[in-house]
Structure formats: structure tokens, C-alpha cells
C-alpha positions in Angstrom: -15.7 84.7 -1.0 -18.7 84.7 0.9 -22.2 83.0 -0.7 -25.9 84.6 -1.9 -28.8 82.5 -2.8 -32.2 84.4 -2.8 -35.8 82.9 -3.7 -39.3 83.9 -4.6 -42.3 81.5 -5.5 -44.8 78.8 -4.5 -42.2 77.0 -2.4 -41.5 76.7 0.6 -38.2 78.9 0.1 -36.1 77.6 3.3 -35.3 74.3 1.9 -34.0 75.9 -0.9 -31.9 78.3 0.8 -30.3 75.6 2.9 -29.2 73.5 0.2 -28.2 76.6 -1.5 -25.9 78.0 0.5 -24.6 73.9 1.1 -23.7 74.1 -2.2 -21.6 77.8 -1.8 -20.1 76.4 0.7 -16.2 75.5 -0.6 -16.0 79.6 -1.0 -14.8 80.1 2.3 -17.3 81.7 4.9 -17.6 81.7 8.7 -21.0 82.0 9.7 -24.0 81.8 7.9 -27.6 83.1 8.3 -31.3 83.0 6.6 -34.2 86.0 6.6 -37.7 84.8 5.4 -41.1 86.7 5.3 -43.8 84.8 6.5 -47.4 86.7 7.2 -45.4 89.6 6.4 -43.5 89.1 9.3 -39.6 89.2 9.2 -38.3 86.2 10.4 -33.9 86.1 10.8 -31.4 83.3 11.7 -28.2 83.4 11.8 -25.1 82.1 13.7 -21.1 82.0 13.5 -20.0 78.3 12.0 -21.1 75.9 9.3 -24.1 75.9 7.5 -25.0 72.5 8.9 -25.6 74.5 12.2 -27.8 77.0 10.9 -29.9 73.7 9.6 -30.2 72.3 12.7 -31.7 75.4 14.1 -34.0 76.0 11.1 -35.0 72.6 11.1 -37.6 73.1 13.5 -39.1 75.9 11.9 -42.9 74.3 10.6 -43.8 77.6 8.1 -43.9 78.0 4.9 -42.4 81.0 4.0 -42.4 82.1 -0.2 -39.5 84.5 0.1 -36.3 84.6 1.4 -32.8 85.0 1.6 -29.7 83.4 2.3 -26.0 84.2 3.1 -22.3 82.5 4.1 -20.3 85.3 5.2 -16.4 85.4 5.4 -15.5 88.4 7.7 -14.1 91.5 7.0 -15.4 93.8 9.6 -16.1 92.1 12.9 -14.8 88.6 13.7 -16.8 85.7 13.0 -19.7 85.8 15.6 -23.6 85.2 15.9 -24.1 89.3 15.9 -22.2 90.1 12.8 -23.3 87.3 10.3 -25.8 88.2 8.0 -28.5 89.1 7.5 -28.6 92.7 8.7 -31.5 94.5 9.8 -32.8 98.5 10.0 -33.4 99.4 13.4 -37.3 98.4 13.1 -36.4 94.7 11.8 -38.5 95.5 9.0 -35.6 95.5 6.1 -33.1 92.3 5.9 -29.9 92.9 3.6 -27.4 90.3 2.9 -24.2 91.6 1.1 -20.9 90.1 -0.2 -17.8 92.8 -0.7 -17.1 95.7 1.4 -18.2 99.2 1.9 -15.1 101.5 1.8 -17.2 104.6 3.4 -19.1 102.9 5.6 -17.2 104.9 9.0 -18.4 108.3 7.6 -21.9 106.5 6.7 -22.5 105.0 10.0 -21.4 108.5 11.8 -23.6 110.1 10.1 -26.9 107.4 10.9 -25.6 107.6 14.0 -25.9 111.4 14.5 -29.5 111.1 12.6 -30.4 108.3 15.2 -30.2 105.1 14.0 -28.8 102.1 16.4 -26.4 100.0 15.0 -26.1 96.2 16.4 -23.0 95.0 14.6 -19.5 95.9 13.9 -19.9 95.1 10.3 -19.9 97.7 7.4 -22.6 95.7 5.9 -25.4 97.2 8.4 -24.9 100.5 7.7 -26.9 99.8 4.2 -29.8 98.5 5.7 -30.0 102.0 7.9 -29.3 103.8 4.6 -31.8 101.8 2.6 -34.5 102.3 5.7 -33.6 106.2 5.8 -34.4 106.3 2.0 -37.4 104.6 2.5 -38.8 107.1 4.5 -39.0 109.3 2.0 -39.9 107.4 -1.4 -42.3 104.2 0.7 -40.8 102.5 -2.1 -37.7 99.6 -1.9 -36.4 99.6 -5.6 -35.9 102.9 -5.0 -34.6 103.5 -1.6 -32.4 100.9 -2.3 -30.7 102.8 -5.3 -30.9 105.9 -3.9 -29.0 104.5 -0.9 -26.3 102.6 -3.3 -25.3 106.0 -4.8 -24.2 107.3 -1.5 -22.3 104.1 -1.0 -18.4 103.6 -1.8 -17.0 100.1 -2.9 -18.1 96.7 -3.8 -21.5 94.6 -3.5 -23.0 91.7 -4.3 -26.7 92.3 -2.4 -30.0 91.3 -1.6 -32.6 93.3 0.1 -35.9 92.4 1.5 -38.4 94.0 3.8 -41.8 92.8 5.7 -43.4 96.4 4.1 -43.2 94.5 0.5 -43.3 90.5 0.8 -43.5 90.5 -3.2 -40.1 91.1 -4.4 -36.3 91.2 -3.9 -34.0 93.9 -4.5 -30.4 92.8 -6.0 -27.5 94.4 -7.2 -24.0 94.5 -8.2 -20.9 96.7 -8.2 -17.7 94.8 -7.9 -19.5 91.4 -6.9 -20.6 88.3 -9.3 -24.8 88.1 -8.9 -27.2 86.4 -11.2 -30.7 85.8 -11.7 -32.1 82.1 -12.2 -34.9 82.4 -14.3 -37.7 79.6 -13.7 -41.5 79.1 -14.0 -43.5 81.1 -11.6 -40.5 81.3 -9.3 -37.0 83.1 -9.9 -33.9 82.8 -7.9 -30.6 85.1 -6.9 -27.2 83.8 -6.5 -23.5 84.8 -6.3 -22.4 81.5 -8.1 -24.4 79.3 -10.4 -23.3 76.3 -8.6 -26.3 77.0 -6.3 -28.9 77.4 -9.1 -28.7 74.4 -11.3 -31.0 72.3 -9.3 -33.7 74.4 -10.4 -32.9 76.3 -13.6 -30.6 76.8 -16.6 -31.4 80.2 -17.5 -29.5 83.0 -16.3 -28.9 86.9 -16.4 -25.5 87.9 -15.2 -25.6 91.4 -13.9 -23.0 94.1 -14.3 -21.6 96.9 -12.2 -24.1 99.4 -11.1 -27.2 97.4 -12.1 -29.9 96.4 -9.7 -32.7 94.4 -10.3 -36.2 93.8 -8.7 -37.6 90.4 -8.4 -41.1 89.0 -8.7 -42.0 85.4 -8.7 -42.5 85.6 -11.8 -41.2 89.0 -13.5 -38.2 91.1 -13.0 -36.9 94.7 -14.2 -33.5 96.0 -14.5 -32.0 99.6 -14.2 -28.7 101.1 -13.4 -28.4 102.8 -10.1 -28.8 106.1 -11.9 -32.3 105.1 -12.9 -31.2 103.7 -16.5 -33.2 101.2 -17.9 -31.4 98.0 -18.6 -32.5 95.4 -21.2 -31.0 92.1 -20.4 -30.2 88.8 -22.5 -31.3 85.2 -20.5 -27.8 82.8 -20.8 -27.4 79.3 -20.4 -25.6 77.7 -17.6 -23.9 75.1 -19.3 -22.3 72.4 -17.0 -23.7 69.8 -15.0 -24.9 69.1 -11.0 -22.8 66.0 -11.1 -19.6 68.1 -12.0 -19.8 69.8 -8.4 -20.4 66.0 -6.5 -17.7 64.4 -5.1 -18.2 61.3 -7.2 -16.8 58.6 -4.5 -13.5 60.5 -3.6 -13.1 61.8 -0.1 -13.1 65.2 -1.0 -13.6 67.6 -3.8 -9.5 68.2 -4.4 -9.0 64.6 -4.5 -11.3 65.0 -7.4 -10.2 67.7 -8.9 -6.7 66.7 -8.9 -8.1 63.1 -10.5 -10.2 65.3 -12.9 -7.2 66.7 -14.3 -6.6 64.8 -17.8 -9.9 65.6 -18.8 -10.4 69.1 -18.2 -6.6 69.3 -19.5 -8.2 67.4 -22.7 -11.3 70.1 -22.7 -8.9 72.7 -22.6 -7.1 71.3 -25.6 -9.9 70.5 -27.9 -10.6 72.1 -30.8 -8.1 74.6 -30.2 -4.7 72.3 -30.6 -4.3 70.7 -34.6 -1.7 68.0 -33.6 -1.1 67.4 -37.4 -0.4 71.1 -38.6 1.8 71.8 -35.8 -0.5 74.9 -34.5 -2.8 76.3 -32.2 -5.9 77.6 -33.4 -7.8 79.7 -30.7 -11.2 81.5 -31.5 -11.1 83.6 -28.6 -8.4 85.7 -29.6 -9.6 86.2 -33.3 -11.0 89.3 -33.5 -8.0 90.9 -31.7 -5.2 88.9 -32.9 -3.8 91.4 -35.1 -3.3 93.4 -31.5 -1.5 90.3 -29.8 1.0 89.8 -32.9 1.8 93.3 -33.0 2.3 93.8 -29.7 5.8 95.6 -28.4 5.4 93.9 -25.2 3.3 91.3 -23.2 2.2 91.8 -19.6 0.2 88.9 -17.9 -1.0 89.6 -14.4 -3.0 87.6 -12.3 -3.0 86.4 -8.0 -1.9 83.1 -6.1 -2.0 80.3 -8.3 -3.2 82.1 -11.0 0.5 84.4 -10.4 2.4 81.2 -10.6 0.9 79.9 -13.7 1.7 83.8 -15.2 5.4 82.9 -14.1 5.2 80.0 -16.1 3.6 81.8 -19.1 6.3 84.2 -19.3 8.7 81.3 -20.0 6.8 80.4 -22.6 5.5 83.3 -24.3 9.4 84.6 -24.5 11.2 81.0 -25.0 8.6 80.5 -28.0 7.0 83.8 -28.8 10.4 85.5 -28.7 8.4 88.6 -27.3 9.5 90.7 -23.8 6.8 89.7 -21.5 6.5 91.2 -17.8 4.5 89.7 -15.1 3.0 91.7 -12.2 1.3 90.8 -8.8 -2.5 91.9 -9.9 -2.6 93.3 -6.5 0.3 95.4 -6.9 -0.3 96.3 -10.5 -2.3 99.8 -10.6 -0.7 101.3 -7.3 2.4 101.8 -8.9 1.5 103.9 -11.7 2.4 101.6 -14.3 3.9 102.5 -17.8 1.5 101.1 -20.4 1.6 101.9 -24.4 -1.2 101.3 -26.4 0.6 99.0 -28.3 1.0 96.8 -25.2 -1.0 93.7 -24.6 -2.0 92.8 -21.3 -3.5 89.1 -20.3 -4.9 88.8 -17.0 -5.4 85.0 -15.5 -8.2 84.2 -13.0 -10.0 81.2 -12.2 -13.4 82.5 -11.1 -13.0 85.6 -13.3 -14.2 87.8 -10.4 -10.8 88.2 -8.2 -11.1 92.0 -7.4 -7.3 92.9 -8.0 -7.4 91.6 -10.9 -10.6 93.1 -12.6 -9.0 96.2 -11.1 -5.7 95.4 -13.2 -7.6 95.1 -16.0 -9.7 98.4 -15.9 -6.5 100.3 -14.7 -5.1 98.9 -18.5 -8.0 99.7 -20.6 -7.7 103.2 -18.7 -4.2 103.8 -20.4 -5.5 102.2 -23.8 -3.9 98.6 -23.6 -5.4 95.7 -25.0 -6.7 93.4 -22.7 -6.8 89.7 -22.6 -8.8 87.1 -20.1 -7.2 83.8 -19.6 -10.5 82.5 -17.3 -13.0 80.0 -15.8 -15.7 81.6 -15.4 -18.4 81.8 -17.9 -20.3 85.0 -17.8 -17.5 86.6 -15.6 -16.6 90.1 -15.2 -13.4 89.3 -16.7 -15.1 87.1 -19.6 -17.2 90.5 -20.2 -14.6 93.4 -19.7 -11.9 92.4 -21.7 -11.0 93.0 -25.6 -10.8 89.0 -25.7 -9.8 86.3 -24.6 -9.3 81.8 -24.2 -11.9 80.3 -21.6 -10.3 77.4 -19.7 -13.0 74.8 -19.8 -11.9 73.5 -16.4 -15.3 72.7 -14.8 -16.4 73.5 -12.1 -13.4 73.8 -8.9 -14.7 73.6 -5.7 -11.7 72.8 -3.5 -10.8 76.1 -2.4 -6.8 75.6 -3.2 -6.4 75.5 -6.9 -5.6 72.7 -8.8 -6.9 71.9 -12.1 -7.2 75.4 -12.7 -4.0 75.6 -12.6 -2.7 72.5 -15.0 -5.9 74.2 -17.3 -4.7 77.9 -17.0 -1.0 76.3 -18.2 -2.5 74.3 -21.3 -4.0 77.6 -22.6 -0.8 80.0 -22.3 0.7 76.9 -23.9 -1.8 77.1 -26.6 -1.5 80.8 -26.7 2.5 80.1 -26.9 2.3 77.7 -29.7 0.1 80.5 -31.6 2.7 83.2 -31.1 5.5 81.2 -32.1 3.7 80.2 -35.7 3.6 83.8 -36.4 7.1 84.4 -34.9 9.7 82.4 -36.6 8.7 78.8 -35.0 10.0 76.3 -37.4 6.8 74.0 -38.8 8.7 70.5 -37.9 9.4 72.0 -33.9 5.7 73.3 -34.0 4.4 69.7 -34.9 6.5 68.3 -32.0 5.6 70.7 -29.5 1.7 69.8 -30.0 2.2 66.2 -30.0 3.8 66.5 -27.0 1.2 68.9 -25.6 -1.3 66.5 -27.1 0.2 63.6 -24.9 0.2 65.5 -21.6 -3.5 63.9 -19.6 -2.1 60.4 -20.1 1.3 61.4 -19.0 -0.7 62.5 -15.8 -2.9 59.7 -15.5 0.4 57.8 -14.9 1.2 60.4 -12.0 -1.9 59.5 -10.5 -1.2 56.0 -10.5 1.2 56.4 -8.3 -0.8 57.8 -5.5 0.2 55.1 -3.0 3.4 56.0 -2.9 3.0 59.9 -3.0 0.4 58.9 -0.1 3.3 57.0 1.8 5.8 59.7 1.1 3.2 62.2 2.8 2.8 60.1 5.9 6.6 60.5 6.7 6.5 63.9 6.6 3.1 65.1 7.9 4.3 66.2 11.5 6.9 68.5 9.9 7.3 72.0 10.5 9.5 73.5 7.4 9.2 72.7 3.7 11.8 74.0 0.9 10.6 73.4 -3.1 13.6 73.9 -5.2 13.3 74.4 -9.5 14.9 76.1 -12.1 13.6 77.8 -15.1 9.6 77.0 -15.6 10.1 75.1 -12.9 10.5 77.2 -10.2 7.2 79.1 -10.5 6.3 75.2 -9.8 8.2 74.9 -7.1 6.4 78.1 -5.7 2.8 76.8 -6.5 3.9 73.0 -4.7 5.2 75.2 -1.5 1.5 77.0 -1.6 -0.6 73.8 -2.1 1.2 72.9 1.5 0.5 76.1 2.8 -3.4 76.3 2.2 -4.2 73.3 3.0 -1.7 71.5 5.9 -0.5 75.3 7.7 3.3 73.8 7.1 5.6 76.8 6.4 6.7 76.1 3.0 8.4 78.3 0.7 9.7 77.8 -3.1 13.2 79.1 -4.6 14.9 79.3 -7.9 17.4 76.4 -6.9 20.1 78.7 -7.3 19.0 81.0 -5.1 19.4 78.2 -2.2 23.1 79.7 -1.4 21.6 82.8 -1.0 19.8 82.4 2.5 17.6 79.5 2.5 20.6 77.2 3.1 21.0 78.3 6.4 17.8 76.3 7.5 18.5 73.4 6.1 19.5 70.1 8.7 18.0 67.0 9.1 14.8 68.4 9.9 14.2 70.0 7.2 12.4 68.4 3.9 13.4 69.8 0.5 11.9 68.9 -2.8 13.4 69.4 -5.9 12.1 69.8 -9.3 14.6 67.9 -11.8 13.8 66.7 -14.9 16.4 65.9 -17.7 17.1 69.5 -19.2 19.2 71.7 -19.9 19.8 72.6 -16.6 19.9 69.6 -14.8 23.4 69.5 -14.0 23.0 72.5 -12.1 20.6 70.7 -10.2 22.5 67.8 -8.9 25.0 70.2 -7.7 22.0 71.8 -5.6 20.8 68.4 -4.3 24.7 67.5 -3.6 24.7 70.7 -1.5 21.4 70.0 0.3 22.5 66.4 0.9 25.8 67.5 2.6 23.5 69.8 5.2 21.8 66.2 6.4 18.7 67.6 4.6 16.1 65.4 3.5 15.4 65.4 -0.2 12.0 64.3 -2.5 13.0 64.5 -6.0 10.5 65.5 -8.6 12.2 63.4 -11.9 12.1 61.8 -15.1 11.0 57.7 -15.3 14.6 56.7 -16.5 16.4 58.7 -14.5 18.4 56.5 -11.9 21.3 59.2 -11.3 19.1 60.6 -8.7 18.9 57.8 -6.8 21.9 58.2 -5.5 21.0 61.6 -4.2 17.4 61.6 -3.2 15.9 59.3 -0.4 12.3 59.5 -2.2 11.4 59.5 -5.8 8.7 60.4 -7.5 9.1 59.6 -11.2 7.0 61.5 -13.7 6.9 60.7 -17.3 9.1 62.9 -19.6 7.8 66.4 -21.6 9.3 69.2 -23.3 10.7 71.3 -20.6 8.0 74.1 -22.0 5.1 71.9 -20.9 7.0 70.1 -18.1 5.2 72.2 -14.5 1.6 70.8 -16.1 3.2 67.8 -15.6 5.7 68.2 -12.8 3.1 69.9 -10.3 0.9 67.0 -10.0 2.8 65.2 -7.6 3.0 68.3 -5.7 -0.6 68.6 -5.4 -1.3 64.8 -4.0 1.9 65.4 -1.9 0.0 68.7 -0.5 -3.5 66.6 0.0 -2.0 63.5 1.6 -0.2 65.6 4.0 -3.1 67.9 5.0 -5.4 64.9 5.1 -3.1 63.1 7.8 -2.8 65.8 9.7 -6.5 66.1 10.1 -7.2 69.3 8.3 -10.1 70.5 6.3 -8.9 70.1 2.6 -11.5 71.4 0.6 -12.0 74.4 3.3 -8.1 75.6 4.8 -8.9 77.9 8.0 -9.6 82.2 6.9 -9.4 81.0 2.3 -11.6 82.1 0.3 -12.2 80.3 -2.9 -12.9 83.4 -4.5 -11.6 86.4 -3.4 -13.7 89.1 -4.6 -12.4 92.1 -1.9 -9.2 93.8 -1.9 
């Protein structure tokens, strides 16, 4: 959610801003803006829309300017309009802030500027920091410090940047709540909210943590908490490639990412699943796994996608672990007082590793002395760094805002995690050795899935003006059903909504006619007779079925008028399987109904508010 990249050096720091914030763009923003110094003058532009509008503005702009900074902003407070993207000045224009989060107290701040005289411009709560930051600088003619002073007077979360005319030298960055970073290069350095927009220039990284704040020099920084701490920090590697975030010939990024799937499924896999032994072996989880196999009781909580594949982890924690295993909306989680033991374990699942209910889940745990674990993406993230352990998922990078190899990724690990339980908890050796060379066989059982594209595309082109969708599964299955009905949702606006199958005579069967599309999840089971009675029910109603099934199933031909056969799994691995013709059913759909795929209307890739 939202985008920073800062700059400092010999260069001509526009260009580099520009492509920067090109490269943020799949997080989901709706205006976008630039501040530069130049002759230690403050020089702002900024405007509601794409970045490639802000270009053509800047474009024009001859002068080499050595600092700057850059932002995409996704609104919060004020709507989406030339006045309330960032940056955000003082009331002299001599102080630019960009910011990413949101300012719980800013009412009582801004009254209080206000009643001391300053004029605010915008209806953000973003300004009021640059009036605090210039009210502090009055006092101390210092930025560093006016800017720390003015952070301990503010409530909730920040990801910012602060420059000002008075001291063309440095920037001022700092964190609470918000993913920043520093790119370390040779006589220049660079700020950013995601390391997608540094690796054109460096490797070398330092990941901030809550409460610290940096300044920047072209070529020397310092570090200290907000309470005047000094920090000493260690430089990190970035470690995956510019050509993981191109497009690589397909249309769009979650074309790609959905393609990309029986790779990152295979990086996910490597190293941690011995085929031959019949075991998982994860190094992650090591040094607490005396914690996990102990454990009373598991919780996993996560949000969106990351929620469904929990769902699914539940199945298969307490189907192989044979352990009681709860799973709770992160955002939900810490508002209801929960009950937690310290000899519960609780796993929290995020792609970005930054999602702000979840972190929040997670230090509302450690709080009551659980042991946390992450289940993540994101190297370097605040979820990597809080919790007690944990099993990166080696997806890559996912820039399609809706979720999709994360997903299948997030699904291989808790079946890793699975596996590892169950060789501790009474899983025979000879089931064990099946299970992973089924797991094992998964990213060529999707490559045949995506083989099939034409057809899925076909399939989408009948349905792409409809209005309803229903996704039907049982068992693992229907937290796939639920993540096929959001893939819809994001990306083509068609209502769509996924049910146990079961659950159809309970409600949802009074929408269904022959407008209405519902698509089953049936694979050959244990429950698969139950099923077919679902479908026979549906078919009676006139409603129009797409059945998710097995390659030699031919039963279901008599009940579904489209097919999409997927190659048979183990029922505990089947939704890393069965959801990939959801995902291409999703995409074809949104695609022919002319909507922006890799950027759905008010998502955020990353949402790092609450």
C-alpha cells in the first residue's frame, strides 16, 4: 500500500524517482507526486492518477536536482485529488514529507497547529507532520531532530521521508508500523518502501525497525531510535533479480505469476522435502521445534488470501498432525481478548510480511507469551524479524496485486510443515513416503493445468458479462472455493461468493436460475458423492455448472456443461492444485471485460494500515 523511493547523490535524482515509483506501482496508489531541491529551492509536483501522468509533467523540467523524493499514495484521508497527494509541505514550503500509514491523532494534532497558527492545505492526516516537524524546527534549527521530536508526539504508523530547502544535504527517514529501507551505493544512497524499486542501483540494504529513523547523506548515514538511542545497523543483501519483476512477454504480471507457479512451488520445495525418507526437513523452525511438537494447540492467523490458505492449513495440520488447530481473521484476532496459553503455538501467514493486522496478531501473541511462527515472503520483513521462527516461501517477487503464487507457495509450506508434524505424530513411514512423492509431483501436475489455458480462456468468454458467481467445495476444498470467488472479485468486480457445498441448501440456493454460474470443486474423494448430489440439485434450478475435476472422471459429464480436468492429488494437497484453474478462470474473465488485472480499482498489494 502506497510507494517511497528517496535519493541523494551526483545524479540527477528525478529520473530515478520516476522509474522508481514505476516500479511501486502494482501496490495500489491513486495519485502520485515528486519534491526535489534544486539551488536550495523546493521544487513539488504532484497530481491524482498514474505515475505516467506525473512523467509527463516532470518531463519538461531541464534541472538537475541531487535530492529528492518520491511517493504513490493510496488514500486514506481525503479522496484521491491533486491537493491531497504527496508530498506535503509546512506552511513556508520549506519542508516536503512524504508518508505511507496513518496518523491515528492527527484531529487533536492539527487542532492544536491550528490554534498555534499554522494553515493546513489538505484534508490528509499526513500534513499535520510536516507542521509538527516545522514547529520543532523552530526551536532545535536542526531536521534530525525536529523530526524525532515531532514523531514522539505522533500516534500510529509511518513509513516517511522528510526533506527541507534549510538543509539540501540529507534525508530524514523513519519507521513505525511501515516497511522502509536504505540502499546503500557509492557516493549516493537511496530510500524505499520496497526493494523492488532499488535493485537497479544497489544490493545492499539496511531494513529499519519500529521507532528508528535515519539521516541520509550521499554518502554516510546514522541511525537512532526516536528516543535518541543510537542504533548500530547490519547492511543485507537483496537477493532476487530485476528480471523476476518484468513481465517476460505475458500480457501482464498475474498472467506471469500464475505461469511462474511450478517453479516457485519447486523453490518452495527444495531442500526442505526428502522424497525418499518420506519427511520434511525445515530449517526455519529448528531452533523452536521442540515448542511446535509440544504444542497443546495450533492457531494460524493470517488476511485475504493468506486467510484462505490458513483454512487450508488447518485441514492439514489436524488431518496429519492430529493436533486442534484454530484459525482466526488476523484482523479480528486481538479485539476479542483472545485466550492464549504459553504452551500455544501461533503461525501467522503473510505474503509481504508487513500486513498491519497481522503483525498486530503477532505482537498481541507474544504479549500473552505464545510462540510465534511466520509463514512469509518477505525477506527482511517485520514478520521475518518479530517472530520466534519461521519457513520463508521463496515465491519471488508478486507483483499482481491479487494473490496467486503466493498462495499455491504459502500451501506447499503448511504442507511441508504438515508432513513434519505428522513424522513426529504417529504418521506411518510408508504414508509419509507417499505423501511427498505426491507433493513432490505437484508443479508438473500444474503445468498440465496451464496447458489448458485455451479452453479456461473460452470458458471465461461465456461468462464475462455475468453478474453472480457461486464456488462450491467440500473439505480443503472449500477454503478454495472461497479464494476462486475472491480472485473474481479483485480483479473482474463480479459478485462472487464461495460455500461449503453443503451449505448450498442453506440460503444460497435461492439465487440459483439460469443466470447464475456455479463452480464446483470435485475431485474423486471421499466426499465426492456428496458432491454430485450438490451438482444434481444445482442442475435441477436451470443453474449453469463449471466443474473443477479429476482427468478420468467422465461421471461429471453428465452433470456439468464445462470441464476443466485437473490431474489427480492426494486430497491433502489437492487446492495447490485445484485453484489454478480458478485463477486463469478469474484473469480471462477480468481481461475480457476490460479491467486492470494487475491494478483492481481501491487494492492494495500490500496493506500495511488497519
Amino acid at each position: 500500500m502506497c510507494g517511497i523511493i528517496g535519493y541523494i547523490g551526483e545524479k540527477n535524482s528525478l529520473p530515478i524517482l520516476i522509474e522508481g515509483l514505476k516500479r511501486l506501482e502494482y501496490r495500489g496508489y491513486d495519485s502520485a507526486g515528486v519534491a526535489l531541491i534544486h539551488q536550495k529551492e523546493l521544487v513539488v509536483y504532484k497530481q491524482a492518477g498514474k505515475v505516467s501522468e506525473l512523467d509527463k509533467i516532470v518531463t519538461a523540467n531541464s534541472f538537475h536536482a541531487s535530492i529528492g523524493v518520491g511517493h504513490t499514495r493510496w488514500a486514506t484521508h481525503g479522496e484521491p485529488n491533486d491537493i491531497n497527494a504527496h508530498p506535503h509541505g509546512d506552511c513556508h514550503e520549506e519542508i516536503a514529507v512524504i508518508h505511507n500509514g496513518i496518523i491515528e491523532n492527527y484531529a487533536t494534532l492539527r487542532r492544536k497547529l491550528e490554534r498555534d497558527g499554522h494553515t493546513m492545505r489538505t484534508e490528509t492526516d499526513t500534513e499535520v507532520i510536516a507542521h509538527l516537524i516545522e514547529e520543532k524546527y523552530k526551536l532545535k534549527n536542526d531536521l534530525f531532530t525536529a523530526t524525532r521530536l515531532a514523531l514522539l508526539e505522533v500516534e500510529g504508523s509511518y513509513g516517511l521521508l522528510v526533506i527541507s530547502k534549510n538543509e539540501s544535504d540529507k534525508i530524514i527517514a523513519a519507521r513505525k508500523g511501515s516497511p522502509l529501507m536504505i540502499g546503500i551505493g557509492k557516493g549516493e544512497n537511496f530510500i524505499a518502501s520496497d526493494a523492488a524499486a532499488l535493485i537497479d542501483h544497489t544490493r545492499d540494504v539496511l531494513y529499519l525497525n519500529d521507532d528508528e529513523i535515519v539521516c541520509v547523506y550521499a554518502d554516510s548515514y546514522y541511525t537512532k531510535t526516536i528516543h535518541d538511542q543510537p542504533v548500530v545497523k547490519e547492511v543485507e543483501k537483496i537477493t532476487f533479480d530485476l528480471e523476476q519483476i518484468e513481465k517476460g512477454g505475458f500480457e501482464h504480471f498475474m498472467l506471469k505469476e500464475i505461469h511462474d507457479q511450478p517453479e516457485a512451488i519447486r523453490n518452495s520445495l527444495r531442500g526442505r522435502l526428502l522424497v525418499d525418507e518420506g519427511r520434511a526437513k525445515l530449517g526455519g523452525l529448528e531452533r523452536s521445534l521442540d515448542k511446535l511438537l509440544q504444542a497443546r494447540r495450533l492457531i494460524i492467523t493470517a488476511c485475504g488470501t493468506s486467510w484462505h490458505a490458513a483454512l487450508v492449513g488447518k485441514y492439514l495440520f489436524e488431518q496429519l498432525g492430529r493436533i486442534p488447530v484454530e484459525v482466526d481473521y488476523a484482523s479480528e484476532f486481538r479485539y476479542r481478548n483472545p485466550i492464549i496459553n504459553s504452551d500455544d503455538v501461533l503461525f501467522v501467514i503473510s505474503q509481504s510480511g508487513e500486513t498491519a493486522d497481522t503483525l498486530a496478531a503477532l505482537r498481541e501473541a507474544k504479549s500473552k507469551g505464545a510462540t510465534v511462527f511466520g509463514i512469509v515472503n518477505g525477506v527482511g520483513s517485520s514478520i521475518a524479524r518479530e517472530t520466534d521462527a519461521g519457513v520463508f516461501i521463496h515465491a519471488g517477487p508478486e507483483i499482481g496485486v491479487a494473490s496467486t503464487k503466493a498462495f499455491t507457495c504459502q500451501l506447499s509450506v503448511l504442507s511441508l510443515i504438515a508432513l513434519l508434524l505428522g513424522q513426529y505424530r504417529g504418521l506411518p513411514d510408508e504414508q509419509g513416503k507417499l505423501l511427498a512423492t505426491d507433493l513432490a509431483s505437484i508443479p508438473n501436475k500444474i503445468r498440465k493445468i496451464l496447458d489448458k489455458s485455451e479452453q479456461i480462456k473460452n470458458i471465461a468468454a461465456e461468462f464475462k458479462d455475468t453478474h453472480n458467481f457461486l464456488y462450491l467445495g467440500r473439505g480443503s476444498n472449500f477454503p478454495t472455493a472461497l479464494e476462486g470467488a475472491l480472485k473474481l472479485k479483485e480483479i473482474s468486480y463480479i459478485h462472487a461468493e464461495g460455500y461449503p457445498a453443503a451449505e448450498m441448501k442453506h440460503g444460497p440456493i435461492a439465487l440459483i436460475d439460469e443466470n447464475m454460474p456455479v463452480v464446483f470443486i470435485v475431485p474423486k474423494d471421499p466426499i465426492y458423492e456428496k458432491i454430485l448430489s450438490n451438482m444434481q440439485e444445482v442442475r435441477a434450478r436451470k443453474g449453469r455448472i463449471i466443474a473443477i475435476a479429476n482427468e478420468d472422471d467422465y461421471e461429471i459429464d453428465k452433470l456439468a456443461e464445462f470441464v476443466i480436468r485437473v490431474p489427480r492429488t492426494y486430497s491433502y494437497f489437492g487446492p495447490i492444485v485445484n485453484v489454478v484453474p480458478l485463477q486463469l478462470l478469474a484473469y480471462y474473465i477480468a481481461v475480457g471485460r476490460g479491467c486492470n488485472v494487475d491494478q483492481p480499482r481501491n487494492l492494495a498489494k500490500s496493506v500495511t494500515v488497519e
